[in-house]
C-alpha positions, 0 to 999 in steps of 0.5 A, a space after each residue: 301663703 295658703 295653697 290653692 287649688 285641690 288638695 291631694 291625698 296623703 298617706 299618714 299613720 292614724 287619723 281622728 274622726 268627727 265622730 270622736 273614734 280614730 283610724 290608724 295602721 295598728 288598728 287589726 287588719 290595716 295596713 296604710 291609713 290614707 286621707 283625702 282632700 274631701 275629708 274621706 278615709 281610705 284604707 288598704 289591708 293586709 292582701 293589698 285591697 283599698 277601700 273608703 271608710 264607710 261614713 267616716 270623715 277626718 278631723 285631724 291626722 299624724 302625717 307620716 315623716 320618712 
């Protein structure tokens, strides 16, 4: 059975983007790789300061399993 309502944002380890390049926590200067419900990438740096990826859009991710 299918979720409903808003999707939530979900810290994960890397993402791709529509534009084919991809996003993850080994990338220089990345700490945390976030997705969000609107398919927009947030991420943190290594002095702790979030921000969206400017223009990027995920198409698929690899979630965290802790």
């Amino acid at each position: 059975m299918a979720r409903k309502g808003v999707k939530r944002s979900i810290q994960v380890w890397g993402c791709d983007l529509e534009d084919g390049t991809k996003i993850t926590n080994n990338d220089e200067g990345i700490v945390s790789v976030i997705v969000n419900g609107d398919r927009t990438v947030t991420v943190t740096d290594s002095s702790n300061n979030e921000k969206i990826v400017e223009g990027a859009r995920w198409v698929s991710y690899v979630p965290r399993q802790n």
